[in-house]
C-alpha positions in Angstrom: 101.6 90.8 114.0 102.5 94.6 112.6 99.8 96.4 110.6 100.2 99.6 109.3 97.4 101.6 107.9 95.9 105.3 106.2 94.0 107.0 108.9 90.5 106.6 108.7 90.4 103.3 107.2 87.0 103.9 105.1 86.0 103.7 101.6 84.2 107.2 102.3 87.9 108.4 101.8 87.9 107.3 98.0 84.7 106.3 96.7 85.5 105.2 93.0 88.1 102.7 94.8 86.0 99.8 94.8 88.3 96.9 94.1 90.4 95.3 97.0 93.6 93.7 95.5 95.3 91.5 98.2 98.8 91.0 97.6 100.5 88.1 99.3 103.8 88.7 100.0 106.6 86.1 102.0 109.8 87.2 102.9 112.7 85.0 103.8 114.2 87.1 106.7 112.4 87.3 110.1 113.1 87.7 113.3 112.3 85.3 116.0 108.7 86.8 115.8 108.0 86.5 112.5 108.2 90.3 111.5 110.7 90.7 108.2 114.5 91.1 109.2 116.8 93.7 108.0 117.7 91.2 104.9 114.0 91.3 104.0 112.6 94.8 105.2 114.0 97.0 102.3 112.8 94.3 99.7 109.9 94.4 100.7 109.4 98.4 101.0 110.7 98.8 97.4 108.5 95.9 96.2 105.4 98.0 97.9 106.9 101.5 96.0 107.3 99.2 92.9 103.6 98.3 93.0 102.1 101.4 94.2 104.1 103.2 91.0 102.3 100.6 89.1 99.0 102.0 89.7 99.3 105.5 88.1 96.8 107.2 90.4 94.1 104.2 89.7 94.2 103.1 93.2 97.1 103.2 96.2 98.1 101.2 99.0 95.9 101.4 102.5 97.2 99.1 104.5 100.1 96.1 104.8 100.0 93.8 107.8 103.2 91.1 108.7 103.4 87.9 110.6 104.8 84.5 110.3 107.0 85.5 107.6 104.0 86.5 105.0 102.8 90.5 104.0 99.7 91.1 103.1 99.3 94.4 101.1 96.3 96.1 101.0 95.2 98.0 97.8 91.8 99.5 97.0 91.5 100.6 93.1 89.0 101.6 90.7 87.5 98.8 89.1 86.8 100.4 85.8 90.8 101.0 85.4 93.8 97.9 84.6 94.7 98.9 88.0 94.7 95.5 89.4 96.3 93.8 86.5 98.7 96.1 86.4 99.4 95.2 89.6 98.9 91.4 88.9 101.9 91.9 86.3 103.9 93.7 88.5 103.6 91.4 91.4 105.5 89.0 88.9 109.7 88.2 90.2 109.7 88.7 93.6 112.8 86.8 94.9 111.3 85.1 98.0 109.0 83.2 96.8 105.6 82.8 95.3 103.4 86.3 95.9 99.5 85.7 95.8 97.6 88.4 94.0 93.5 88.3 94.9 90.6 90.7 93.6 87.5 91.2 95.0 85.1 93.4 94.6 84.6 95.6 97.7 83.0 98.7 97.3 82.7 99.2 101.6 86.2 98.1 102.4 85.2 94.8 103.9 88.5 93.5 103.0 90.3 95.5 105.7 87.8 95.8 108.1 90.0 93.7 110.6 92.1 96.9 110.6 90.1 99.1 111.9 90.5 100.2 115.7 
């Protein structure tokens, strides 16, 4: 597994982001470990800008994690904003197969505490 996060990984960082939207994300290329190949790694790092342009300053990106040919992208955005339809919509075409949108509402981060170190 590969995870990559914002340093510290708290909602005390952005309090009005209360809304985790978990973006599932699988990617045809990998290496023998699972981790995207070069075929899949630019995809997916302009499918990430792509999403995070989405969200207009309602919300960003705090974390993405990879294995087994699957990304999960992490998102906290405000729940009072179309931030996470908006990224719902957008999630729509990826080329690689079917991407999983899920939105909960998390207030303390819950969602990525895994993450945290």
């Amino acid at each position: 597994m590969l995870a990559a996060t914002q340093v510290p990984l708290r909602a005390a960082t952005s309090p009005d982001l209360d809304t985790h939207v978990r973006v599932v994300v699988p990617y045809q290329d990998r290496t023998e470990a699972g981790l995207p190949g070069n075929g899949s790694l630019q995809a997916l790092r302009d499918f990430e800008d792509h999403l995070n342009a989405r969200l207009e300053g309602s919300g960003r990106m705090v974390a993405h994690e990879s294995c087994g040919g699957v990304r999960q992208l992490h998102l906290y955005v405000d729940g009072t904003t179309p931030a996470a339809e908006q990224v719902r919509v957008a999630a729509v075409g990826w080329h690689q197969g079917r991407v999983d949108v899920t939105v909960t509402h998390d207030p303390g981060w819950d969602g990525v505490a895994h993450l945290r170190a």
